[in-house]
MDTraj code that builds the backbone (N, CA, C; nanometers):
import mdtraj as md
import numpy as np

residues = "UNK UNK UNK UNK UNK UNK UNK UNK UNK UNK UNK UNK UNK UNK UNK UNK UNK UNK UNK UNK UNK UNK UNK UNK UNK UNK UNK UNK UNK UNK UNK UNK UNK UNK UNK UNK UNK UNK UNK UNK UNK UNK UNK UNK UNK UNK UNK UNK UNK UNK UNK UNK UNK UNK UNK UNK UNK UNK UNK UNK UNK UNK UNK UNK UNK UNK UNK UNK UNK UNK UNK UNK UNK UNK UNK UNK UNK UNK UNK UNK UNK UNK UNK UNK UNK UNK UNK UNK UNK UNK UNK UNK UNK UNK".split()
xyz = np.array([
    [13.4894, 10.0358, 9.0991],
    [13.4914, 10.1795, 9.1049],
    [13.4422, 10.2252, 9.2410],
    [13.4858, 10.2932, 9.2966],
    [13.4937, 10.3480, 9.3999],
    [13.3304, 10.4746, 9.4259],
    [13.2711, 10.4719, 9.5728],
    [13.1806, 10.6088, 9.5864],
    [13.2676, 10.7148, 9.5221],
    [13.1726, 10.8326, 9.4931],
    [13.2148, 10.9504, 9.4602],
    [13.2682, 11.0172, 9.6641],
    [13.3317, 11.0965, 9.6836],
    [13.3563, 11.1089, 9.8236],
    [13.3012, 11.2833, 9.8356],
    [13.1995, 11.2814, 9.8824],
    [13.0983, 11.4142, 9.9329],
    [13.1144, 11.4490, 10.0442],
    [13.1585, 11.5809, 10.0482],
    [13.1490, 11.6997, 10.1924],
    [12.9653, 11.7579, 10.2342],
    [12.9641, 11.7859, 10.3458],
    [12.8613, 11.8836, 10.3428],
    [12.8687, 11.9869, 10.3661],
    [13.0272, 12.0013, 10.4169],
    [13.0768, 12.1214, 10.4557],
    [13.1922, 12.1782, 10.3694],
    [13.1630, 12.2280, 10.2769],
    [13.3181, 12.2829, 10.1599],
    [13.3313, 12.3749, 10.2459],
    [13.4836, 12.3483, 10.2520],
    [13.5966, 12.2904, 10.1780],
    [13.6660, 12.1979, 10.2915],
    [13.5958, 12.1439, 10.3575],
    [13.5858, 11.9919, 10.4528],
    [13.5522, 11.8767, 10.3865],
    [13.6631, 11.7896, 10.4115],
    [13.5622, 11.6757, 10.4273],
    [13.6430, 11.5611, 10.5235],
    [13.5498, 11.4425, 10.5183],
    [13.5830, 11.3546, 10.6377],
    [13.7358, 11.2344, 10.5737],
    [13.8019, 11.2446, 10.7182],
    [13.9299, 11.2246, 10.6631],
    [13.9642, 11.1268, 10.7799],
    [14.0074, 10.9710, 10.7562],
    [14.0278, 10.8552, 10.9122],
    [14.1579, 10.8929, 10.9243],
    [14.2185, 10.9062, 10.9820],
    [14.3579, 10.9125, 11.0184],
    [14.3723, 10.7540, 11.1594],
    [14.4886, 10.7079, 11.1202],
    [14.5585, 10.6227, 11.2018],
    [14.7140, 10.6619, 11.2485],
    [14.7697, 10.5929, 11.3882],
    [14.8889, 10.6260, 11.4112],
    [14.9016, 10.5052, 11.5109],
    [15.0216, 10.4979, 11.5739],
    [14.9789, 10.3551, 11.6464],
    [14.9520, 10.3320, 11.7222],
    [14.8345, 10.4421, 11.7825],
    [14.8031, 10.4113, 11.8709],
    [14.5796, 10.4772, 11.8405],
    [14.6188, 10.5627, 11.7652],
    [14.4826, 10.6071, 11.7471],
    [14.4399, 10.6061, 11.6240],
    [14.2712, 10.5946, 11.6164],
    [14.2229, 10.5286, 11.4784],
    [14.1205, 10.6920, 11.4782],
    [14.1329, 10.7909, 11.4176],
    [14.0096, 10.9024, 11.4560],
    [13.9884, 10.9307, 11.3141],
    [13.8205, 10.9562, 11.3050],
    [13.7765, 11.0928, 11.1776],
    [13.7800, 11.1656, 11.1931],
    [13.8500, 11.2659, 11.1280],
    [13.8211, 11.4880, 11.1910],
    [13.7678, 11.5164, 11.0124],
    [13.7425, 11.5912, 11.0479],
    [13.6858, 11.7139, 10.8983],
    [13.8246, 11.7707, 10.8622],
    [13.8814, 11.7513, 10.7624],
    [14.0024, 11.8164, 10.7562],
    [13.9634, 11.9520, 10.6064],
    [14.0523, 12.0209, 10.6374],
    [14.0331, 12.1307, 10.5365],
    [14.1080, 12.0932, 10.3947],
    [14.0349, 12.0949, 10.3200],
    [14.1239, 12.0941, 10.1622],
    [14.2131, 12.1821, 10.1287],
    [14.3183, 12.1954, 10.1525],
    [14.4378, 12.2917, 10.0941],
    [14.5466, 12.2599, 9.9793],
    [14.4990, 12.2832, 9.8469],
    [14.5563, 12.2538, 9.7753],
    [14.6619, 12.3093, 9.7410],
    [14.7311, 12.4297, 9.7997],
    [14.8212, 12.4570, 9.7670],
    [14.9388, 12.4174, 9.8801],
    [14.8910, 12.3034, 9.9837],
    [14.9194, 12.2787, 10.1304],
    [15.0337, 12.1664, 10.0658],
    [15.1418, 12.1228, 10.0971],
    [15.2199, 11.9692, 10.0366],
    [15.2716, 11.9761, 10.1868],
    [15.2613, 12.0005, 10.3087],
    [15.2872, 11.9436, 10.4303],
    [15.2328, 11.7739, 10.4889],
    [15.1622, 11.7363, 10.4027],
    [15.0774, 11.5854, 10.4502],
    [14.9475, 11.6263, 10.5450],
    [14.9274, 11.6079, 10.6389],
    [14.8190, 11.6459, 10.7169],
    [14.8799, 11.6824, 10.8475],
    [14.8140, 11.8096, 10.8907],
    [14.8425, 11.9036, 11.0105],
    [14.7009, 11.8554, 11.0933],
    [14.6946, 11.8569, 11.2365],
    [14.5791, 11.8357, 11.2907],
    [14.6467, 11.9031, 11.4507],
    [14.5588, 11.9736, 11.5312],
    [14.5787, 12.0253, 11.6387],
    [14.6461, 11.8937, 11.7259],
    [14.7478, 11.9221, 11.8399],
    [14.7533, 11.8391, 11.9241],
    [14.6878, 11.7369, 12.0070],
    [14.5761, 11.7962, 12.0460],
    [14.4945, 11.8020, 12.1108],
    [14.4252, 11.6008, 11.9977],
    [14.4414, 11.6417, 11.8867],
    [14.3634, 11.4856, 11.8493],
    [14.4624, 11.4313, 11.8336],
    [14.5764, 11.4227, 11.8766],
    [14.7076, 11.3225, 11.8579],
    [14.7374, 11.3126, 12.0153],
    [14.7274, 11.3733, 12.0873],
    [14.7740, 11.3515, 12.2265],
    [14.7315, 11.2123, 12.3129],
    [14.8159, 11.1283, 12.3097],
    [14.7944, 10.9901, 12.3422],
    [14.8795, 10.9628, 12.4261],
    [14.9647, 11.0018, 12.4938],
    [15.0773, 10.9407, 12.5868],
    [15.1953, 10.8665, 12.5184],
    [15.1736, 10.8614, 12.3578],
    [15.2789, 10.8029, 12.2784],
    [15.3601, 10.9204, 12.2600],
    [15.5338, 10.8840, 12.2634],
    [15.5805, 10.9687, 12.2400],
    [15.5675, 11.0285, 12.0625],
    [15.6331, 11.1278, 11.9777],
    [15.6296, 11.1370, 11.8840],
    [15.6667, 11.0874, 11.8218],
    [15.6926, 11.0692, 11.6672],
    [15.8134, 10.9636, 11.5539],
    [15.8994, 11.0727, 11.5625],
    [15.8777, 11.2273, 11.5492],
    [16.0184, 11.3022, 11.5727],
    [15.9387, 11.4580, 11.5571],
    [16.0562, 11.5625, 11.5219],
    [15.9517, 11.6558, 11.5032],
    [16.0471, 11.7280, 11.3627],
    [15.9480, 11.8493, 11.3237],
    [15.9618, 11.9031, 11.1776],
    [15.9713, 12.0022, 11.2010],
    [16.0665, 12.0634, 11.1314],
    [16.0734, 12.2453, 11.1376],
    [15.9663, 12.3112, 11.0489],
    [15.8633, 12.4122, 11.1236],
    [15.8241, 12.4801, 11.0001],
    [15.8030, 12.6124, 10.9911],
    [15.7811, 12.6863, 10.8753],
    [15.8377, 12.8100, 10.8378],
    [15.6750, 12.8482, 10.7898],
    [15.6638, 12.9975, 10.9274],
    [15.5438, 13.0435, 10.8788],
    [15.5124, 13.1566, 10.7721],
    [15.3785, 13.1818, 10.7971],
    [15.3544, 13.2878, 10.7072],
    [15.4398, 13.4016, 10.7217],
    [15.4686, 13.4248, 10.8408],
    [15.4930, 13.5723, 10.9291],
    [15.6712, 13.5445, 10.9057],
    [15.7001, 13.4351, 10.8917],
    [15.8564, 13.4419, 10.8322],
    [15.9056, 13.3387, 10.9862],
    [15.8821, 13.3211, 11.0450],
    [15.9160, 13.2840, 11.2220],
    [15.8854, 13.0790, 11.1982],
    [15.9716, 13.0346, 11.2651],
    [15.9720, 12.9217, 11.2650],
    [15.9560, 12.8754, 11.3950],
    [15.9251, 12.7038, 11.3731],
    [15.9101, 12.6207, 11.4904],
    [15.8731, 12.4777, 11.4811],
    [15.9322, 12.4625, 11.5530],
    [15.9731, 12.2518, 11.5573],
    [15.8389, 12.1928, 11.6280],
    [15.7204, 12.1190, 11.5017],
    [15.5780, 12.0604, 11.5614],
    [15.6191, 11.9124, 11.5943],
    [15.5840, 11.8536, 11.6917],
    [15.5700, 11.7368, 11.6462],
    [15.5030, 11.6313, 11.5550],
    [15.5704, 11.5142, 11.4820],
    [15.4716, 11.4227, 11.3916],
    [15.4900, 11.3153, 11.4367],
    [15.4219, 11.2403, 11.3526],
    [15.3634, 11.0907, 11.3628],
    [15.3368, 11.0644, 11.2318],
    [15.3956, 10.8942, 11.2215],
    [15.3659, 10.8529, 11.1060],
    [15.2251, 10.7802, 11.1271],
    [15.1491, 10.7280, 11.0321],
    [15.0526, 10.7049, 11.0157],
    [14.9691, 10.6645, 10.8927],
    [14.8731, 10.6700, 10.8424],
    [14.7753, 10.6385, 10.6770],
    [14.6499, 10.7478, 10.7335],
    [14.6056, 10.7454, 10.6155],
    [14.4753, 10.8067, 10.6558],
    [14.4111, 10.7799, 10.4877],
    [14.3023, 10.7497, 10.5246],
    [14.1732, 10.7258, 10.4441],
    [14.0670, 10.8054, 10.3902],
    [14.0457, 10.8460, 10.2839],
    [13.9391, 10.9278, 10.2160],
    [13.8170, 10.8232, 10.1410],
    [13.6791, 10.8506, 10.2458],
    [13.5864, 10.7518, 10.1968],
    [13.6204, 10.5989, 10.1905],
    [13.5807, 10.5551, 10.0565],
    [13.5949, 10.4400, 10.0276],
    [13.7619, 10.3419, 10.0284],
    [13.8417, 10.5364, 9.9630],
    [13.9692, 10.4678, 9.8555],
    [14.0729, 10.4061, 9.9748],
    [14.1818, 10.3251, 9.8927],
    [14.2627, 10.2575, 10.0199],
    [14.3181, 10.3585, 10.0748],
    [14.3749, 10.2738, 10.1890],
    [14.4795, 10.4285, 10.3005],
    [14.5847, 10.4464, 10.2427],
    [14.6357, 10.5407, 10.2669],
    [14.7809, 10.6001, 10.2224],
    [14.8666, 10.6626, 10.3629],
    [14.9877, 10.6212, 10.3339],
    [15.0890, 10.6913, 10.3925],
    [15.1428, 10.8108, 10.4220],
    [15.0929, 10.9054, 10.5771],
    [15.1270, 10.9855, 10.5533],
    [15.1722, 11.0846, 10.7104],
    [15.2189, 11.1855, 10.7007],
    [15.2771, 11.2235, 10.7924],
    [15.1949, 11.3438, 10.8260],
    [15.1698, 11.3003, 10.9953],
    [15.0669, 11.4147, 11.0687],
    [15.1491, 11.4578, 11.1827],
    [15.1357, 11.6464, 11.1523],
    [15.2039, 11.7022, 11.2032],
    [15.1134, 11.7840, 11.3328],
    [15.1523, 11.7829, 11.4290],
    [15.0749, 11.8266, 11.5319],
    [15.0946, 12.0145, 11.5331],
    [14.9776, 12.0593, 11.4782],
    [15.0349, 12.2269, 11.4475],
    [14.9182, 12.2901, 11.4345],
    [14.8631, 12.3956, 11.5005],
    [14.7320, 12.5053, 11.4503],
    [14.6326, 12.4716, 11.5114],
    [14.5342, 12.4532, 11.4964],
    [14.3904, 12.4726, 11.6113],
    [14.3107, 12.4002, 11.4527],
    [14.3153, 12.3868, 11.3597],
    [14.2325, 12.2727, 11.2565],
    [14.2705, 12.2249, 11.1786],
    [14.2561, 12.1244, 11.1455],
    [14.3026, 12.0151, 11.0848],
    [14.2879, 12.0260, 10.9093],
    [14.4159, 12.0100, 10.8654],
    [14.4216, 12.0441, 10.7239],
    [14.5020, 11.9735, 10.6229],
])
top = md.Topology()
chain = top.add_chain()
for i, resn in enumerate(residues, 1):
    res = top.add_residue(resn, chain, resSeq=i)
    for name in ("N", "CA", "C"):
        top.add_atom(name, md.element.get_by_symbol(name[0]), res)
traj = md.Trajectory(xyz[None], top)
């Protein structure tokens, strides 16, 4: 059985992300009504690797735009990594 996985900061918590070239923790925001995979500013993906491709997305305000992603896993606490797609978009990571 696995730790229980504790924030100190709700509605944060600590989240490893990998890609193939970078291994980082950020605080990511819990958005449960979010099914994009994980969004994180450019700025912690910017590695000199090019992207895996990019994604159209459709904002609040109705206006769209093509982020770049990266495939990758990312890890919560203890449990194994999972597969998932980080999209380079917004100023925090969610």
């Amino acid at each position: 059985m696995c730790e229980p996985v504790r924030s100190s900061r709700f509605p944060y918590l600590a989240l490893r992300l990998q890609t193939r070239s970078r291994d980082e923790t950020i605080e990511a925001l819990v958005d449960t009504g979010f099914d994009g995979h994980v969004t994180v500013p450019l700025t912690v993906l910017r590695n000199g690797i090019p992207a895996d491709g990019h994604l159209r997305w459709t904002l609040a305000d109705g206006s769209t735009l093509f982020a770049p992603f990266y495939l990758g896993t990312a890890q919560i606490g203890a449990l194994p990594r999972f597969p998932v797609t980080i999209t380079a978009l917004g100023t925090s990571p969610s």
